[in-house]
N, C-alpha and C positions, 0 to 999 in steps of 0.2 A: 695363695701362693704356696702355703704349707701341701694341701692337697695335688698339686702339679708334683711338687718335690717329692713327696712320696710315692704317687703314679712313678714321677721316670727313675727311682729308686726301685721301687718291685720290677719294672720292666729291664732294666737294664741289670737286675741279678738274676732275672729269668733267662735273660739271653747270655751273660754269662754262666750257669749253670749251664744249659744245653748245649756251650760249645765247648764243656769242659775246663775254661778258663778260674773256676773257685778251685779247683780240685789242684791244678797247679800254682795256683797260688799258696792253699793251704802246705803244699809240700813243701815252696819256696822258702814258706816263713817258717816250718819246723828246723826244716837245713839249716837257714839262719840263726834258729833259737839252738841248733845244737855246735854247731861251728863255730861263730861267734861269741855265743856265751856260756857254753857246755851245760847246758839244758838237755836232759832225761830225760827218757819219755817212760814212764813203768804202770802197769796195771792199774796201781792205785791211784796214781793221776791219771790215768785218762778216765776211770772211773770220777774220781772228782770233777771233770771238766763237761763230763756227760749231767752229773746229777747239778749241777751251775746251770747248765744250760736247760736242763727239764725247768728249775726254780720260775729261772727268768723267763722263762714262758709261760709259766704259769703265770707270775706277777706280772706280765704284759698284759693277757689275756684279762685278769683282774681289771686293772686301771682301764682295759675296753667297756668290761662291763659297766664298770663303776660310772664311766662318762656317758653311757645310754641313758642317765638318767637328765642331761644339757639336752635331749631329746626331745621336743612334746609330743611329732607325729613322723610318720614316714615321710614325708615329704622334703621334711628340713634334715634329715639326715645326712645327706652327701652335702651339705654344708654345713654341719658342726663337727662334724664326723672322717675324719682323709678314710 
């Protein structure tokens, strides 16, 4: 069940990315974060929000690697593995 959720998760951001639909999103909710509650947006955060998001990729990619080892062979991969 985990593996289906993540399938129609990647699919379903891919086909919002290609029709545009994150990009207006993302705008939606800055508007939001600055109308609502007068949220900034300045160099220095959005540098902060850039190197957050490099981190947590990194440490996602980690925790990937780290679970190849619940691996024993190719085989069992796409069922230990989404």
């Amino acid at each position: 069940m985990l593996l289906s959720a993540f399938s129609q998760l990647a699919i379903g951001l891919v086909n919002q990315r290609e029709t545009g639909q994150l990009k207006l999103m993302a705008v939606v909710l800055i508007l939001i974060a600055r109308v609502g509650y007068g949220v900034r947006l300045s160099v220095n955060g959005l540098a902060d929000v850039v190197l957050f998001a490099v981190l947590g990729t990194a440490a996602i990619a980690g925790v990937a690697m780290a679970a190849t080892v619940l691996v024993t062979d190719v085989d069992s991969a796409g069922a230990v593995l989404p």
